[in-house]
C-alpha beads as a LAMMPS data file, in Angstrom:
LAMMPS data file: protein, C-alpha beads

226 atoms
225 bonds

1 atom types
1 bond types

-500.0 500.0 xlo xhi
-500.0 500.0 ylo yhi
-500.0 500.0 zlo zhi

Masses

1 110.0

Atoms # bond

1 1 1 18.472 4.338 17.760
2 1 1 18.475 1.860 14.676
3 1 1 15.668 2.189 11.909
4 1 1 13.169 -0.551 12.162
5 1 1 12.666 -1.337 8.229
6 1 1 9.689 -2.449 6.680
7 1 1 10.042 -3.965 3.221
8 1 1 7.030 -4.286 0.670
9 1 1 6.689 -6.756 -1.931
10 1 1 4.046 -7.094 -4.689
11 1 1 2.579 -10.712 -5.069
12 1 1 3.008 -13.831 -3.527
13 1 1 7.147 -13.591 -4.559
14 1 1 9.971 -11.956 -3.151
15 1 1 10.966 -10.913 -6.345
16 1 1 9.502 -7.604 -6.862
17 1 1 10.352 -4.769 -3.907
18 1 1 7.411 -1.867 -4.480
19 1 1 8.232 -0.174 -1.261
20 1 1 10.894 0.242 1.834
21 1 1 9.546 1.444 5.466
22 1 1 12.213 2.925 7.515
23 1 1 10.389 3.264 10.863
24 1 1 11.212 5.008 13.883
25 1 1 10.039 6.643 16.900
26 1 1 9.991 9.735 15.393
27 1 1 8.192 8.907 11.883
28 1 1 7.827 6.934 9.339
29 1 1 9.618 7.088 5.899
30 1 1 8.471 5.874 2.399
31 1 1 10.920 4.787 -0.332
32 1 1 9.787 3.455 -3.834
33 1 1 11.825 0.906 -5.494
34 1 1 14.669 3.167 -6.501
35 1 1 15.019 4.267 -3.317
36 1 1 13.710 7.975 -3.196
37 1 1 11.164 8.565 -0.526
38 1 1 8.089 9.537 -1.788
39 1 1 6.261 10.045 1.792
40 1 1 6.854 11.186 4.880
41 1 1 4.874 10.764 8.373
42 1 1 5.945 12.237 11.720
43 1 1 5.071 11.017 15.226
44 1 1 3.925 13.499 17.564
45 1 1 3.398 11.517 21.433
46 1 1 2.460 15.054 23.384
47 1 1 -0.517 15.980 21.091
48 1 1 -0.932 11.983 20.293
49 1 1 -1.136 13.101 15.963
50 1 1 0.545 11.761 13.047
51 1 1 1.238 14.082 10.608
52 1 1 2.124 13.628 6.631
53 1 1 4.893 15.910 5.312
54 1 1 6.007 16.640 1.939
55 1 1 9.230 14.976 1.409
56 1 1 10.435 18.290 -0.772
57 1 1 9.435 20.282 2.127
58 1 1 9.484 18.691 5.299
59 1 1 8.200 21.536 7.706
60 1 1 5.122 21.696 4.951
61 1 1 1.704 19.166 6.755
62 1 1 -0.209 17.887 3.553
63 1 1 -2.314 15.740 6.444
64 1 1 -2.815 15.498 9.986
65 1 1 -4.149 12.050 12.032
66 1 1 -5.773 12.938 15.675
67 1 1 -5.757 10.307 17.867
68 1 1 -8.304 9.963 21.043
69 1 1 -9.785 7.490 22.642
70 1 1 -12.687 6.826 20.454
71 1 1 -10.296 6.372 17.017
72 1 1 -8.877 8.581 14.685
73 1 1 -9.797 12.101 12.699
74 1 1 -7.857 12.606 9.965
75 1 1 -7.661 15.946 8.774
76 1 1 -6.683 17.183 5.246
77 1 1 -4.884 20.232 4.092
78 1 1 -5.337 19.887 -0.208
79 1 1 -8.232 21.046 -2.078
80 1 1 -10.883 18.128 -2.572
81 1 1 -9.685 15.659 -0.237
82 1 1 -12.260 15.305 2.189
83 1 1 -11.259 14.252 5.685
84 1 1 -12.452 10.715 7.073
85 1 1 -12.903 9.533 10.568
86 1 1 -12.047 5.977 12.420
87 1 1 -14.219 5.173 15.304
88 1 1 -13.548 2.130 17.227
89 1 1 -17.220 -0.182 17.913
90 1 1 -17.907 -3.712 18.797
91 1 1 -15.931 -3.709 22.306
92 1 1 -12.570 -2.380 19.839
93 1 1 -12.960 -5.215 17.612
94 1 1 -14.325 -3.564 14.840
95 1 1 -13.292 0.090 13.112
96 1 1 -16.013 2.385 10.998
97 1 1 -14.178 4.599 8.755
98 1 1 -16.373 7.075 7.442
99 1 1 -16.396 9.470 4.696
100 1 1 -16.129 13.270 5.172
101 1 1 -16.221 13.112 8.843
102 1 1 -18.293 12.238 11.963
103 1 1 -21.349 12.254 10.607
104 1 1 -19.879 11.140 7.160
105 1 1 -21.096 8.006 4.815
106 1 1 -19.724 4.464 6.392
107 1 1 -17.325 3.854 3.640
108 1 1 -15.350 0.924 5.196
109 1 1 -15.505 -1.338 8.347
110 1 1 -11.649 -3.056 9.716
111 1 1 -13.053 -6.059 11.937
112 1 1 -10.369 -7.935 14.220
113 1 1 -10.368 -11.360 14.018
114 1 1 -7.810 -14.511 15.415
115 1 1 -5.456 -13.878 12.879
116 1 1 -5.527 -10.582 11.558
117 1 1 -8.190 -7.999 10.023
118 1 1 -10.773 -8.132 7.739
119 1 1 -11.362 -4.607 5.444
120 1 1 -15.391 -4.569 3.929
121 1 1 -15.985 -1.939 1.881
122 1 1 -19.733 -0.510 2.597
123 1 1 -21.876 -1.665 -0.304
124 1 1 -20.471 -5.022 -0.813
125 1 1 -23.001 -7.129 1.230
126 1 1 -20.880 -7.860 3.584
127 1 1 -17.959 -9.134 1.613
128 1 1 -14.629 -8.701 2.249
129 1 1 -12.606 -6.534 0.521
130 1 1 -9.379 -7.483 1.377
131 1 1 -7.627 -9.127 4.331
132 1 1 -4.294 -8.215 6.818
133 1 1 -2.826 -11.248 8.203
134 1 1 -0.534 -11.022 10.793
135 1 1 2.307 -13.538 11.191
136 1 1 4.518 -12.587 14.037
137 1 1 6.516 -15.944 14.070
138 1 1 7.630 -15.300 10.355
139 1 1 7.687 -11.449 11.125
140 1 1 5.201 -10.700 8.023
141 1 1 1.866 -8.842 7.463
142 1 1 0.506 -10.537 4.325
143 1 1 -2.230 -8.496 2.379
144 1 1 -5.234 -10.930 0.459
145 1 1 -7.937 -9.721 -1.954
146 1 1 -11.595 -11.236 -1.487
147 1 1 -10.887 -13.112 1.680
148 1 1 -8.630 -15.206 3.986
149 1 1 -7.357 -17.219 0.962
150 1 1 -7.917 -14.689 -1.584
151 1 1 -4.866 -13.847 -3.863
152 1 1 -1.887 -12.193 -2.293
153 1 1 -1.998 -8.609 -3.222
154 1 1 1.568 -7.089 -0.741
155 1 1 3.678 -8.556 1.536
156 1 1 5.154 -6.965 4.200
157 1 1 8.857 -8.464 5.607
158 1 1 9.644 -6.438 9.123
159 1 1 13.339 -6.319 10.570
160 1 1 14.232 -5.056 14.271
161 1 1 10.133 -4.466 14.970
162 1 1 7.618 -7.108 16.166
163 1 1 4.514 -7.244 13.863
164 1 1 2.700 -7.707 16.846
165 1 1 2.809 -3.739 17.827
166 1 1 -0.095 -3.577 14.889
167 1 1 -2.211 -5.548 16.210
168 1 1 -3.633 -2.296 18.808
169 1 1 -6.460 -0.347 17.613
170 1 1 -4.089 2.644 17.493
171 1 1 -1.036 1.295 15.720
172 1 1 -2.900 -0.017 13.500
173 1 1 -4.474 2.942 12.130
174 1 1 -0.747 4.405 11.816
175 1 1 0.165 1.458 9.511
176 1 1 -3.267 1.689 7.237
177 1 1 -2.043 5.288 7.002
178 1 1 1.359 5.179 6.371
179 1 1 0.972 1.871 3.991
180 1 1 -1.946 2.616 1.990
181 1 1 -1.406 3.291 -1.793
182 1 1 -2.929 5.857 -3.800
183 1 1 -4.344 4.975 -7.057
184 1 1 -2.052 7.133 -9.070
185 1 1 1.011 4.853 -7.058
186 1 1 -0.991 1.856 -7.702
187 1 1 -0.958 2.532 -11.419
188 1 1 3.025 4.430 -11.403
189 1 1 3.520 0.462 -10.226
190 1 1 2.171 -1.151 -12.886
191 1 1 3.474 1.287 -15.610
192 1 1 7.119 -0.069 -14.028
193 1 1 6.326 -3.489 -14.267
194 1 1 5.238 -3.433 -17.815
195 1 1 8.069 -2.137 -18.854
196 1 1 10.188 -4.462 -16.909
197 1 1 8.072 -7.132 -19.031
198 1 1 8.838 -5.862 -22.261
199 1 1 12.021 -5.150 -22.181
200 1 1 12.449 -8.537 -20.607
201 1 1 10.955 -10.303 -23.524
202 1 1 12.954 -12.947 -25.611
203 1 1 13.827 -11.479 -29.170
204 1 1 12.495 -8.124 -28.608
205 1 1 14.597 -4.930 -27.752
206 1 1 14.109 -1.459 -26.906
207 1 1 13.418 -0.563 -30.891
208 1 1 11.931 -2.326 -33.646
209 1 1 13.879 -3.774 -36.402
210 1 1 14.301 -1.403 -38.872
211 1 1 16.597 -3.429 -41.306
212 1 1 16.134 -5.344 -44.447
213 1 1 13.503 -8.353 -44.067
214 1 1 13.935 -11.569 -46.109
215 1 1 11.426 -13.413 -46.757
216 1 1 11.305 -17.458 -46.579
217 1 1 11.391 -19.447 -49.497
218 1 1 8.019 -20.728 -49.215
219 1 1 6.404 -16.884 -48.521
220 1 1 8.437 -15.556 -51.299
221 1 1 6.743 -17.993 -54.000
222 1 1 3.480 -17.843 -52.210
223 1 1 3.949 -14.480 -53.043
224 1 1 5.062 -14.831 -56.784
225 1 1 8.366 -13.579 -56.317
226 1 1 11.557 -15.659 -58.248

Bonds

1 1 1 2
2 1 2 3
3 1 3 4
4 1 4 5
5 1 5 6
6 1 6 7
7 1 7 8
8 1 8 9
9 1 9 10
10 1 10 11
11 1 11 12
12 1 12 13
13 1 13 14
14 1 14 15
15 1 15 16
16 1 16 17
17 1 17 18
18 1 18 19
19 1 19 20
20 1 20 21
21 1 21 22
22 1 22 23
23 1 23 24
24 1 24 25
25 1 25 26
26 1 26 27
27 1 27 28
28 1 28 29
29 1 29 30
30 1 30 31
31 1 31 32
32 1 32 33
33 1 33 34
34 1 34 35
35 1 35 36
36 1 36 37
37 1 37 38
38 1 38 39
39 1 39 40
40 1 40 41
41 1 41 42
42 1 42 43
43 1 43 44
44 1 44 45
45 1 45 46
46 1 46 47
47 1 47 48
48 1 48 49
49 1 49 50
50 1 50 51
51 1 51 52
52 1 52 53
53 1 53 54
54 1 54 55
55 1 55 56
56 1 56 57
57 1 57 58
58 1 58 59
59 1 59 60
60 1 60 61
61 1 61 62
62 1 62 63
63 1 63 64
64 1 64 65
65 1 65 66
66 1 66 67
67 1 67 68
68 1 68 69
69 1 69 70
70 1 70 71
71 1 71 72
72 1 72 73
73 1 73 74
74 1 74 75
75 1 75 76
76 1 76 77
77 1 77 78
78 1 78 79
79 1 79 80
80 1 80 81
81 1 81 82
82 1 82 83
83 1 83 84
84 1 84 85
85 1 85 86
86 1 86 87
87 1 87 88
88 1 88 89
89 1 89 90
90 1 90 91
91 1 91 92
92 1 92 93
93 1 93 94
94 1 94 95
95 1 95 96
96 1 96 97
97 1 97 98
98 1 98 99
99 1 99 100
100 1 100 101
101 1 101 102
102 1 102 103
103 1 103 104
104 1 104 105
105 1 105 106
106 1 106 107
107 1 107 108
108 1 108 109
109 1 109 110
110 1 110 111
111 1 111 112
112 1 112 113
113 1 113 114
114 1 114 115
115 1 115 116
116 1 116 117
117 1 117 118
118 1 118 119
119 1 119 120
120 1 120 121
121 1 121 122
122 1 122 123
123 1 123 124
124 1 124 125
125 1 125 126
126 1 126 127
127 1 127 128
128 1 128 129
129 1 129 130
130 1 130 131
131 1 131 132
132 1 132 133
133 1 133 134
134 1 134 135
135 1 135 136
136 1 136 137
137 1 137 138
138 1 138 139
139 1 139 140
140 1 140 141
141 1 141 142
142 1 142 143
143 1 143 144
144 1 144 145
145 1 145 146
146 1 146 147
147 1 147 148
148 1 148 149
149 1 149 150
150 1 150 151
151 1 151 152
152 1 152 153
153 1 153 154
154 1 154 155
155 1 155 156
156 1 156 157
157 1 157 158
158 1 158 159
159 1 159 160
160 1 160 161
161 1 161 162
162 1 162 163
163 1 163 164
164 1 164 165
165 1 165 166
166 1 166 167
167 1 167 168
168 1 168 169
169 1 169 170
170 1 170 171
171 1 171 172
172 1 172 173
173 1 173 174
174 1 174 175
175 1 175 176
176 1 176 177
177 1 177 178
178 1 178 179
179 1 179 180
180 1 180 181
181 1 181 182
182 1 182 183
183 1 183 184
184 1 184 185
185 1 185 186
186 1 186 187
187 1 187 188
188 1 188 189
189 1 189 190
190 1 190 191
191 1 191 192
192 1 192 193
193 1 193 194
194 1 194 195
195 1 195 196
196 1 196 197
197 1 197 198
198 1 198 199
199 1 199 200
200 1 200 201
201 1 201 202
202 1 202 203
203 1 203 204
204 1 204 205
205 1 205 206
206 1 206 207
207 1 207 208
208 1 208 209
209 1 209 210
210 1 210 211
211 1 211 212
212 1 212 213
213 1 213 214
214 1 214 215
215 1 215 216
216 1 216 217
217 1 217 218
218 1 218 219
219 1 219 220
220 1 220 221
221 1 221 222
222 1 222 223
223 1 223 224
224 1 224 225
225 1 225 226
């Protein structure tokens, strides 16, 4: 069967790719920009999990999602990572992600509304974090910071898969999981595009001038030189 592919952009633009999705029923793969993948999920319908491999070592589970009818556990396999939990409330329209487990800190609340879903993070008064809106006309799940019209922070462009499969409880915990950035990816990105920037600017190279400078006439008898 044909990959499904997912394709990421950063900002409002379809200028800058940050990340390709190559979905299918067995898994999920994660490629940066240059085209290396950098995660790897696995699809597991008997024992309804998700599971997190290491790309360098496929058969090796760095995290493991349990799916039941209540929501999600997800269980971790590294040192100081503790595990979170997803419990579905509000009639399924709302999902409490909590910190270290059942009994855990609320850390974050996903509510489903018309259009998409609205992330809060606990502590914020109610605010919203960030938004996923869900276009299935233009095939796009558009990610805002601070609200409905908040800034675009991601774009998502899908190709042979119907954004509408993410709008269930279930599915969508598979693509918070699978498209969630760490911050050590989050700042890998920016690193890149700063140096896309600078090496982009007008006049200015990989190295500094190093030859002879001359002086203008004015500077040079500002400076007392004949």
């Amino acid at each position: 069967m044909t990959e499904s592919v997912i394709t990421e952009f950063t900002g409002s633009q379809r200028e800058s790719i940050s990340r390709v999705y190559r979905y299918s029923p067995g898994g999920v793969r994660v490629l940066d920009s240059h085209d290396v993948t950098r995660r790897l999920y696995r699809f597991d319908p008997a024992t309804n999990t998700m599971t997190e491999n290491d790309p360098g070592q496929p058969n090796k589970i760095l995290r493991r999602f349990v799916f039941d009818n209540y929501g999600m556990l997800e269980e971790t396999f590294s040192f100081g990572s503790p595990p979170r939990t997803y419990r579905y409330e509000a009639g399924g329209r709302q999902i409490v992600m909590r910190e270290g487990g059942d009994y855990g800190a609320v850390g974050k609340t996903f509510s489903f509304e018309g259009s998409g879903v609205a992330e809060t993070a606990f502590g914020r008064d109610g605010s919203i974090e960030r938004v996923y809106v869900f276009d299935p006309r233009n095939k796009t799940i558009t990610i805002r910071k601070g609200g409905w019209y908040g800034d675009v922070e991601r774009q998502l462009f899908f190709d042979r898969l119907d954004v509408s499969v993410f709008c269930e409880l279930e599915a969508f915990l598979q693509f918070l999981m699978f498209s969630e950035k760490s911050a050590r990816e989050t700042e890998a990105e920016i690193d890149e595009q700063v140096q896309k920037i600078r090496a982009s600017a007008p006049g200015q190279g990989r190295f500094a001038y190093t030859g002879q400078r001359h002086a203008s006439a004015e500077t040079s008898g500002a400076q007392g030189t004949p």
